[in-house]
Residue frames as a rotation matrix with the C-alpha (Angstrom) as fourth column:
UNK 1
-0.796 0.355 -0.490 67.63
-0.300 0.472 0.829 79.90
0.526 0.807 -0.269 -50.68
UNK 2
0.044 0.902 0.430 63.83
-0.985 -0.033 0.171 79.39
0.168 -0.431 0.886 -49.74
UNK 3
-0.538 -0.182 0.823 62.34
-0.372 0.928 -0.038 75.71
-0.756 -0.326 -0.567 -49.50
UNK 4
0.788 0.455 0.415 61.01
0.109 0.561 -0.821 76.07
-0.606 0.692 0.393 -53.16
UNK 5
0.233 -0.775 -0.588 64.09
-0.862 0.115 -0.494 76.51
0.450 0.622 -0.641 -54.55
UNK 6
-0.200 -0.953 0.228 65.54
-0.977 0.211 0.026 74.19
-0.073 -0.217 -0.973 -52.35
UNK 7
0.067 0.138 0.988 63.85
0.022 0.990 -0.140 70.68
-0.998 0.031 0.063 -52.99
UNK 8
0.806 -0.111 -0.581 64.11
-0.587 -0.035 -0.809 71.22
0.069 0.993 -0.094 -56.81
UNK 9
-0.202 -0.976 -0.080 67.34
-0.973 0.209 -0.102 70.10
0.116 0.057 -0.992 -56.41
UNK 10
-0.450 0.142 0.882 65.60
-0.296 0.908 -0.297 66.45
-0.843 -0.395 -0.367 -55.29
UNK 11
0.510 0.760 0.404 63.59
0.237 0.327 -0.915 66.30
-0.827 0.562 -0.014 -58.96
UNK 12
-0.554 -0.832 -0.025 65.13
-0.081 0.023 0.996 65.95
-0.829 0.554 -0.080 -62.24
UNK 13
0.567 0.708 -0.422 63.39
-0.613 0.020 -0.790 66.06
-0.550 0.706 0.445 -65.98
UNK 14
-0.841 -0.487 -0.236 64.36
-0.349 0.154 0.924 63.84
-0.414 0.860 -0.300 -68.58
UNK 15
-0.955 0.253 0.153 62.30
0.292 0.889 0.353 61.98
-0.047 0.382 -0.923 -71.54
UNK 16
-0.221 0.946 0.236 58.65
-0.104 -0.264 0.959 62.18
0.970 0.188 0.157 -70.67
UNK 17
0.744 0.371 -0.556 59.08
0.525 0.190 0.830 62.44
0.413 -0.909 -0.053 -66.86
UNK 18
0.454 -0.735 0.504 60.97
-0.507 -0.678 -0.532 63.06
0.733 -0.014 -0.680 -64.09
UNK 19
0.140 -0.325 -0.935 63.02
0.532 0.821 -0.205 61.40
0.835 -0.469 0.288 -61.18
UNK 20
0.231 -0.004 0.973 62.92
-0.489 -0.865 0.113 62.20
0.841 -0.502 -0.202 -57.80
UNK 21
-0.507 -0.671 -0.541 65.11
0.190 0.525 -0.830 61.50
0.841 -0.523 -0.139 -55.10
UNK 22
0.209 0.883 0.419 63.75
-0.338 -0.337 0.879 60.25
0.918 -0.326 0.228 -51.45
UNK 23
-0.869 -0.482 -0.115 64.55
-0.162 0.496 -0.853 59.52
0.468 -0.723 -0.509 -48.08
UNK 24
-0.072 0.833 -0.548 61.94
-0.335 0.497 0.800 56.99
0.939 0.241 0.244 -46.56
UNK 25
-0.866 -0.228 0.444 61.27
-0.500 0.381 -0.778 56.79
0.009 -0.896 -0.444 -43.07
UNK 26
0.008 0.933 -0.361 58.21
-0.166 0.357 0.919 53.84
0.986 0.053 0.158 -43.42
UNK 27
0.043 0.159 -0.986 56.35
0.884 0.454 0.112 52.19
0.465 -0.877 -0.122 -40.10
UNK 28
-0.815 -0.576 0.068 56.29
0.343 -0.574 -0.744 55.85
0.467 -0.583 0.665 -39.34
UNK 29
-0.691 0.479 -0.541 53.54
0.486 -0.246 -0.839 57.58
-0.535 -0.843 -0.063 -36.76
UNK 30
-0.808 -0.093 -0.582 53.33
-0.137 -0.931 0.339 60.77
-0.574 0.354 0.739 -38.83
UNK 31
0.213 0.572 0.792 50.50
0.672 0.502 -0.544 61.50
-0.709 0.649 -0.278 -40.68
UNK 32
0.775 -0.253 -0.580 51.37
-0.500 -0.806 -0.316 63.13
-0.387 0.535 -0.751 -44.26
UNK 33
0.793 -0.441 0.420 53.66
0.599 0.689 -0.408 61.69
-0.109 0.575 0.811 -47.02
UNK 34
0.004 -0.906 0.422 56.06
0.539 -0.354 -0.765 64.43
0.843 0.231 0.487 -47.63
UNK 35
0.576 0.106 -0.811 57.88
0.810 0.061 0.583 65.32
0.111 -0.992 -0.051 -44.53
UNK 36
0.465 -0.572 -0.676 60.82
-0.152 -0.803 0.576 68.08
-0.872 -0.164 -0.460 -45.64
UNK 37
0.713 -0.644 -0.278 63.79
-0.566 -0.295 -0.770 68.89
0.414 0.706 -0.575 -47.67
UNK 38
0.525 -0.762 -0.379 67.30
0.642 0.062 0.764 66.91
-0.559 -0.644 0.522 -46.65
UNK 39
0.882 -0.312 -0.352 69.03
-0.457 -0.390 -0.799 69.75
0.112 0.866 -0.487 -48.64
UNK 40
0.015 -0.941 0.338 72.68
-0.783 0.200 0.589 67.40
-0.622 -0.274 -0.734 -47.32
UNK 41
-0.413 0.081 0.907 71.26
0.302 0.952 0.053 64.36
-0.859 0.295 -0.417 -49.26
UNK 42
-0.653 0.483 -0.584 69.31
-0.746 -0.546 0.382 66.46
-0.135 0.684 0.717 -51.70
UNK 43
-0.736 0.594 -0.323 66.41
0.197 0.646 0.738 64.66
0.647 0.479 -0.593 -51.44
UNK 44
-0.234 0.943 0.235 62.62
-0.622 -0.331 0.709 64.87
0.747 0.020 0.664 -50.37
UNK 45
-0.942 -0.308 -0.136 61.85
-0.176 0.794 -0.581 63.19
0.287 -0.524 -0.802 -47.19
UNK 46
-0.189 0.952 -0.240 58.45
-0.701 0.040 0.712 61.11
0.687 0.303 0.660 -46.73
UNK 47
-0.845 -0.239 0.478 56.83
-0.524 0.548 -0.652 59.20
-0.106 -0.802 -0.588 -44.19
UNK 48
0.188 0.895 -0.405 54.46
-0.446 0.445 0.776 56.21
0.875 0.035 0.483 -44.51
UNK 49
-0.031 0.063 0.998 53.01
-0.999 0.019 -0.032 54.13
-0.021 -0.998 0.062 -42.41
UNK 50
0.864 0.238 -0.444 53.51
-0.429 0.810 -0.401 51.10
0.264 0.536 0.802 -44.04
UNK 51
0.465 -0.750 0.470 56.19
-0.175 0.442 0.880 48.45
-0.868 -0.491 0.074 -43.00
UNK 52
0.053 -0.523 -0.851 59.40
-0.998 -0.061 -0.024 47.63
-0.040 0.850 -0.525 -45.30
UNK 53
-0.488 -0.116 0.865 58.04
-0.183 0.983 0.028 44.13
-0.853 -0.145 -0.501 -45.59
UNK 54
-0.322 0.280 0.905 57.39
0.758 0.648 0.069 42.47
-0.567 0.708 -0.421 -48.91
UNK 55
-0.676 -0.354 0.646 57.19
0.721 -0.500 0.481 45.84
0.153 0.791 0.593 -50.39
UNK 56
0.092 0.881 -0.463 54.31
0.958 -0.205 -0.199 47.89
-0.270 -0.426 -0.864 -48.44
UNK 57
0.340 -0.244 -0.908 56.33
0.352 -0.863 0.364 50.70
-0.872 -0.443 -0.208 -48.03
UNK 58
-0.897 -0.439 0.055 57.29
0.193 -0.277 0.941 51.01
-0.398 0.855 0.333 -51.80
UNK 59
-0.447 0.767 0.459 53.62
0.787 0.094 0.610 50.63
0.425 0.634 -0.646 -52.81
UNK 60
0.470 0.661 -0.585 52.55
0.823 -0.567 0.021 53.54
-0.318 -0.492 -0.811 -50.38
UNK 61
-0.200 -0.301 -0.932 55.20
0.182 -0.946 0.267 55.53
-0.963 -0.117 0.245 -51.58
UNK 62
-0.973 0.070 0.218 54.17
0.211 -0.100 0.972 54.90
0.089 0.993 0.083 -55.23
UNK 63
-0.205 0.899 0.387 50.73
0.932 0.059 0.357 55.57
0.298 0.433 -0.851 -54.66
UNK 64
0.409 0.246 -0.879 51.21
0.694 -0.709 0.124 58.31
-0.593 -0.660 -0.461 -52.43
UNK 65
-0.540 -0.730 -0.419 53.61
0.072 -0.536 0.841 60.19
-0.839 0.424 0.342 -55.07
UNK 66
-0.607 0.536 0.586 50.84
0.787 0.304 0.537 59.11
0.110 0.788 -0.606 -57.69
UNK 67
0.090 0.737 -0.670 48.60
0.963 -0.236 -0.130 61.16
-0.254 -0.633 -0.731 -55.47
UNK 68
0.036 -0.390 -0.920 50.53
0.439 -0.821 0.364 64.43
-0.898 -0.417 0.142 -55.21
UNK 69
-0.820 -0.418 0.390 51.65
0.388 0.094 0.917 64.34
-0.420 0.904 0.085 -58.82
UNK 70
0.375 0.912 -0.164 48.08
-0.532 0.067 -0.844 63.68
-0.759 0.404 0.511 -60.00
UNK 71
-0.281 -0.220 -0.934 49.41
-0.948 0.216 0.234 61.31
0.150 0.951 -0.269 -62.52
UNK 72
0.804 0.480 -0.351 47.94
-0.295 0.834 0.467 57.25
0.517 -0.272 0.812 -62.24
UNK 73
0.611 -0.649 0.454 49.93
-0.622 -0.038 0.782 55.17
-0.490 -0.760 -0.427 -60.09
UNK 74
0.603 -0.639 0.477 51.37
0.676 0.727 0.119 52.82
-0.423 0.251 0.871 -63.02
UNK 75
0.714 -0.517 0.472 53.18
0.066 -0.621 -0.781 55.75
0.697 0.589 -0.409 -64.12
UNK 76
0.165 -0.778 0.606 55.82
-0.980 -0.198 0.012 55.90
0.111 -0.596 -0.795 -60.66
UNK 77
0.841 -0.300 -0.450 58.09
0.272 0.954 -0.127 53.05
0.468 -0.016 0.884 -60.59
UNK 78
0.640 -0.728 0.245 61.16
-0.472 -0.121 0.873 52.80
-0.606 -0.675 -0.421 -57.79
UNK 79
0.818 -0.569 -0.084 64.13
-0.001 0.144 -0.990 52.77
0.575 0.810 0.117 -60.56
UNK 80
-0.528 -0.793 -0.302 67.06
0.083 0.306 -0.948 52.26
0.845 -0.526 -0.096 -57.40
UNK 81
-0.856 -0.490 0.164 67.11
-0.257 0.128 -0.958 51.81
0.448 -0.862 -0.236 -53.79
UNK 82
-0.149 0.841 -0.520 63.86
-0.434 0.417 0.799 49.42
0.889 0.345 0.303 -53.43
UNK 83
0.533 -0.058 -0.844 65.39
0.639 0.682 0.357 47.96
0.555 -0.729 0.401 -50.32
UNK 84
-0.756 -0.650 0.082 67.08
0.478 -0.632 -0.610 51.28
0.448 -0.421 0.788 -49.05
UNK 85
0.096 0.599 -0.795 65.67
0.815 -0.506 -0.283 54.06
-0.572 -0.620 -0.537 -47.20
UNK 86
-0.514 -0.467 -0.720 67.24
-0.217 -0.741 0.635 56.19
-0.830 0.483 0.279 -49.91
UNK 87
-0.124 0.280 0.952 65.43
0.671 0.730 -0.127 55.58
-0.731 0.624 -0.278 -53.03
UNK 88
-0.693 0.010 -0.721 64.98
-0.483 -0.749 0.454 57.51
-0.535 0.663 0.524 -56.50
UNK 89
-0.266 0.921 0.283 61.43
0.341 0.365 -0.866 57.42
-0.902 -0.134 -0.412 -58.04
UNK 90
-0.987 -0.014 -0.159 60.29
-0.123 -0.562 0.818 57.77
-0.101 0.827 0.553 -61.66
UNK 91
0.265 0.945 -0.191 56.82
0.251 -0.259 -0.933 59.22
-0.931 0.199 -0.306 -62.45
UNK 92
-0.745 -0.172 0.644 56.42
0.660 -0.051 0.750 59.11
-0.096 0.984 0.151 -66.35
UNK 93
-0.332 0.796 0.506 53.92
0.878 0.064 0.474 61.68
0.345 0.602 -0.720 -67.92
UNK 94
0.922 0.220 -0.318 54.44
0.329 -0.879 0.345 64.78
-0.204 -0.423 -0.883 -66.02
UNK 95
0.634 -0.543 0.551 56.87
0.096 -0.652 -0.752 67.67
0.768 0.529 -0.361 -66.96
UNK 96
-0.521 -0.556 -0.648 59.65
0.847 -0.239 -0.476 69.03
0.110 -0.796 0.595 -64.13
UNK 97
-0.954 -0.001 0.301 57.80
-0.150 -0.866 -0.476 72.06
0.261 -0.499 0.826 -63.91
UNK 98
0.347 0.937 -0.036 53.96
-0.307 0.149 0.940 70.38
0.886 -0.315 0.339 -63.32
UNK 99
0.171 -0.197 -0.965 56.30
0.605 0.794 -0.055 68.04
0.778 -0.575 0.255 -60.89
UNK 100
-0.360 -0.153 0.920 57.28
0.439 -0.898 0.022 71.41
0.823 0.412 0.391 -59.34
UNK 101
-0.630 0.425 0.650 54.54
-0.428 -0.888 0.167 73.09
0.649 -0.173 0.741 -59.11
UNK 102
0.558 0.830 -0.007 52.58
-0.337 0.235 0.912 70.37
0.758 -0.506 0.411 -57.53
UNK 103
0.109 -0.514 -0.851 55.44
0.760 0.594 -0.262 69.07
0.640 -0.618 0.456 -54.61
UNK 104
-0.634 -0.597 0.491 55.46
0.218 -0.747 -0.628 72.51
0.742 -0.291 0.604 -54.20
UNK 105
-0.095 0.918 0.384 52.24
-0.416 -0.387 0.823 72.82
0.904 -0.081 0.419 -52.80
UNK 106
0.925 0.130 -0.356 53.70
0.205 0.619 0.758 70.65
0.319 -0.775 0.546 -49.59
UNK 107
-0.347 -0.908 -0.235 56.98
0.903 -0.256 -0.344 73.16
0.252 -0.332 0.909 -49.02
């Protein structure tokens, strides 16, 4: 299995969006928001450089997912693990295959 099949497995469709599962390493060095595949965790791993204080690091990863997407940023809301490194992200207004085709464009 390549590495566009394999992060699919981190992005889900329902409704009028989709959900996508992440593993947050914030306060990191790195420059660049999406960092790999964990295909053990199924999930998309991303590095900001924001601290996990008072919510930095959630707001970079919502804007930064806003980014990729192309969709505004009040459309991605962190829907679990707000205070985890693990977290699962909804982005309203974009199909599973636009979500896809554009995450793909960073595998």
């Amino acid at each position: 299995m390549g590495p566009m099949e394999s992060f699919r497995d981190a992005v889900t469709g329902s409704g009028t969006g989709v959900t996508i599962a992440l593993e947050v390493s914030p306060s990191s060095g790195k420059e660049g928001f999406l960092a790999g595949y964990d295909p053990w965790r199924r999930s998309i791993r991303c590095s900001v450089r924001s601290p996990p204080v008072q919510g930095r690091a959630n707001r970079e990863v919502i804007e930064s997912l806003a980014g990729v997407l192309g969709i505004p940023v009040a459309s991605v809301t962190v829907v679990s693990g707000a205070t985890r490194s693990r977290k699962r992200v909804r982005a309203e207004g974009i199909t599973l295959q636009e979500a896809i085709d554009r995450l793909g464009r960073y595998f």
